[in-house]
C-alpha positions in Angstrom: -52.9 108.3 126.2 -50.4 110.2 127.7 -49.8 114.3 126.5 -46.6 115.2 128.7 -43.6 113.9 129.9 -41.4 113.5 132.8 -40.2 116.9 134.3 -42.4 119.1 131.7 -44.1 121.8 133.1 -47.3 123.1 132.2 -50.3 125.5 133.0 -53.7 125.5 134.0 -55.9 124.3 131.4 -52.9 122.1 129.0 -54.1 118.4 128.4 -52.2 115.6 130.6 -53.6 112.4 129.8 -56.9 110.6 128.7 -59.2 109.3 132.0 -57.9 106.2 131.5 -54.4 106.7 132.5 -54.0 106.9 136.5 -53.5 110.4 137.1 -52.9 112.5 140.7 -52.1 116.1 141.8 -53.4 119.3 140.8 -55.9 118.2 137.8 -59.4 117.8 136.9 -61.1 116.0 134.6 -62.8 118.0 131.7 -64.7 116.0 128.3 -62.7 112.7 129.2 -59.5 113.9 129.8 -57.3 115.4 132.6 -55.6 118.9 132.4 -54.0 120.7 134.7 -55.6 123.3 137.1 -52.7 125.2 137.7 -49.0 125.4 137.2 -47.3 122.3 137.7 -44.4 119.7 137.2 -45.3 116.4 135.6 -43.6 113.3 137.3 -43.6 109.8 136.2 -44.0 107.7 139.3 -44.7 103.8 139.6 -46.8 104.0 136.6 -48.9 106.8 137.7 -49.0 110.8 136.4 -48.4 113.2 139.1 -48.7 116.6 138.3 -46.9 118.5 141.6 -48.4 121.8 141.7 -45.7 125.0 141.5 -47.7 127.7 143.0 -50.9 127.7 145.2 -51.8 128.7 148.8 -51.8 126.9 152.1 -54.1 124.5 153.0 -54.6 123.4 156.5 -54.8 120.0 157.6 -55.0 118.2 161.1 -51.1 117.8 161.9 -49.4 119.9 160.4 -46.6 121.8 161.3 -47.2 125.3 161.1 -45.0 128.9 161.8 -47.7 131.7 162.4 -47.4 135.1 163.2 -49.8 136.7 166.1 -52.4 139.2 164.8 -54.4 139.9 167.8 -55.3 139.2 171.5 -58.9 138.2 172.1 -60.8 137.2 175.1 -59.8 133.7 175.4 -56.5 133.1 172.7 -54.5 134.8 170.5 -55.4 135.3 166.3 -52.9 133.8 164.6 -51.6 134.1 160.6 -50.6 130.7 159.0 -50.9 131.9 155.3 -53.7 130.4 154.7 -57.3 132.0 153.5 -59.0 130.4 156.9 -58.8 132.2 159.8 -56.7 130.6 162.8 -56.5 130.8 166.2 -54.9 129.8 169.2 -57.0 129.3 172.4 -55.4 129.7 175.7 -55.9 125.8 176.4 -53.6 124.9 173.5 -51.2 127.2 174.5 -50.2 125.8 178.0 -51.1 123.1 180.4 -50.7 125.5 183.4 -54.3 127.3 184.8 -54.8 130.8 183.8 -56.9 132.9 185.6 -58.1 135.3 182.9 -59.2 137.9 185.0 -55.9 138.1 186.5 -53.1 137.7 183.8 -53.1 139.8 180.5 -53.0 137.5 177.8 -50.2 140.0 176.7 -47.5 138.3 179.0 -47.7 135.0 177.1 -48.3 136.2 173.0 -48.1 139.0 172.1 -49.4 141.0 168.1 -46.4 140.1 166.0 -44.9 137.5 168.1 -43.7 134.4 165.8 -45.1 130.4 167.0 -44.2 127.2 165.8 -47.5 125.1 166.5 -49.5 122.2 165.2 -52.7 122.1 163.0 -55.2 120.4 166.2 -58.2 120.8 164.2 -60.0 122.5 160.7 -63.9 123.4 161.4 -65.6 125.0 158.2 -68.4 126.2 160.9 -66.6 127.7 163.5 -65.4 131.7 163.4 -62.3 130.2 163.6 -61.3 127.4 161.1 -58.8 126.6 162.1 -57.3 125.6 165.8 -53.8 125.5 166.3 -52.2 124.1 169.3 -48.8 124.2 171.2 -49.6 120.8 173.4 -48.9 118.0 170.5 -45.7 117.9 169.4 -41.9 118.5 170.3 -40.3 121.9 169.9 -43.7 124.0 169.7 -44.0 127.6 171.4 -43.1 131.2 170.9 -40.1 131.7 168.4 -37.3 133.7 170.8 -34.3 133.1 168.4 -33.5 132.2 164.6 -34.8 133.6 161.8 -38.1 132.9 159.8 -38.0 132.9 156.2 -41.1 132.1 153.8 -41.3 130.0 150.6 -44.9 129.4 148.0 -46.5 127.0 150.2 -46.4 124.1 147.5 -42.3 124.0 147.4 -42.3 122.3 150.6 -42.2 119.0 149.6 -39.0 120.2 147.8 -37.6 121.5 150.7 -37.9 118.2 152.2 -36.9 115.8 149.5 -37.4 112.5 148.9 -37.2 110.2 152.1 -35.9 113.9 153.7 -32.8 113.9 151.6 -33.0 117.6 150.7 -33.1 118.6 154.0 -30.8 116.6 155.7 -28.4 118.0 152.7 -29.2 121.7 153.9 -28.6 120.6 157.5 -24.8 119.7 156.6 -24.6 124.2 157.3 -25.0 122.9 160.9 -28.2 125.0 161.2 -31.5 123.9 163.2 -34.3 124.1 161.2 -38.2 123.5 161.6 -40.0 123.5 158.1 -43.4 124.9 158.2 -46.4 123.1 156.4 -47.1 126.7 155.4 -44.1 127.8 153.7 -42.6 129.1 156.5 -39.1 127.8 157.5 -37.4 128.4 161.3 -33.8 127.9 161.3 -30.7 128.8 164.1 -27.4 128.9 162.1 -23.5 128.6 163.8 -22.9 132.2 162.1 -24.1 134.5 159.7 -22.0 132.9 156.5 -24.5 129.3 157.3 -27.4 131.9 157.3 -26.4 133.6 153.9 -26.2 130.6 152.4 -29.5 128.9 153.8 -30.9 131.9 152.5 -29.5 131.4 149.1 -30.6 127.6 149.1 -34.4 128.5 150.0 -34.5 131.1 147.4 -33.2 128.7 145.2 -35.3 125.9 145.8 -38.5 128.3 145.4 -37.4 129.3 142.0 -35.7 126.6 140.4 -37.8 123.7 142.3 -39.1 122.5 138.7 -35.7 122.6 137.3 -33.8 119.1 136.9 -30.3 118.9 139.0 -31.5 121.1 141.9 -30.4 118.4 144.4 -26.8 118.8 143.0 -26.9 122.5 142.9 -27.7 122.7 146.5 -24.9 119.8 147.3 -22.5 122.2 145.9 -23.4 125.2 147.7 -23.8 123.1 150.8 -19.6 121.6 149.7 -18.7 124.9 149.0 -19.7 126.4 152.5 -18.4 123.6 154.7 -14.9 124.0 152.4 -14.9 127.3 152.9 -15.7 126.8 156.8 -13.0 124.3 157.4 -9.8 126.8 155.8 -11.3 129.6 158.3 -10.9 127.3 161.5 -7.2 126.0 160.3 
């Protein structure tokens, strides 16, 4: 037996469906039946419940694609902050293929405290001091941030942010900006001018509040249409 329907939202602890339905996303079964175990959006999908969480904190996983901030130097890598409650770091061998002789080059000259990185999730170790190793070796377009912007989303809005098949965000790159989406909530992007930039803005703030909201794709099609109208009269 179902309790919800498509694009309802609900709250930790509301009733979804019995355990007999096939149920996925952020729920736990309690007496028989699933409910929620934190704010979500229900979605109908090939004959399945999913309830898509709509607020949470970042989980780290092997692969993902992650925008961290540095927080300190240390002996052999830097500290880094990915949003997420595990600690993270970056050692030196992730961070260049080229031999460093610590004794001779301050760490300093590659990272340093407060410099921005786009890296990848190598590894998550529930042991270690360190959860978490990042890397800057596996992937395309990885290494210190030198020009864009960051801006920062809820963690669990990503998936919106990308859309279906990458829909969403091959709308939002109609502005003409580059953009690297952050498994973390973190989003890098290099716009043409400031007028793309205030209207990325406006679409990532809109996403991360209206994200449970039916007819948010068409919303963010129209500011998209509006800007590239708008940026075709100024060139004529």
């Amino acid at each position: 037996m179902k309790y919800v329907s498509p694009r309802q939202v609900i709250f930790p602890g509301d009733l979804v469906a019995t355990s007999d339905e096939s149920v996925e996303g952020a729920v736990y079964i309690d007496d028989g039946k699933y409910r929620a175990s934190s704010v979500g959006l229900v979605e109908f999908r090939d004959n399945k419940i999913v309830v898509v969480p709509l607020e949470g904190s970042y989980r780290p996983k092997p692969g993902d694609v992650v925008i961290g901030y540095v927080t300190d130097v240390l002996a052999s890598g830097w500290e880094v902050d990915v949003r997420a409650p595990l600690a993270a770091w970056l050692p030196v061998s992730e961070a260049t293929a080229k031999y460093i002789d610590l004794e001779k080059t301050s760490l300093t000259s590659l990272l340093n405290i407060g410099d921005a990185v786009i890296a990848v999730v190598k590894d998550v170790d529930l042991t270690d001091e360190f959860p978490v190793m990042l890397t800057l070796r596996e992937g395309e377009r990885l290494g210190k941030i030198e020009s864009g912007f960051v801006v920062e989303l809820s963690p669990v809005k990503v998936p919106r942010v990308i859309g279906k098949k990458g829909s969403m965000i091959s709308t939002i790159s109609e502005l003409g900006c580059d953009i690297i989406v952050g498994q973390n909530g973190r989003l890098w992007a290099k716009c043409p001018g400031p007028d793309a930039e205030f209207v990325l803005l406006q679409i990532i703030e809109k996403i991360d509040r209206e994200s449970h909201v039916a007819g948010l794709t068409d919303r963010v099609k129209a500011l998209v249409e509006r800007y590239k109208t708008s940026a075709g009269s100024a060139r004529q």
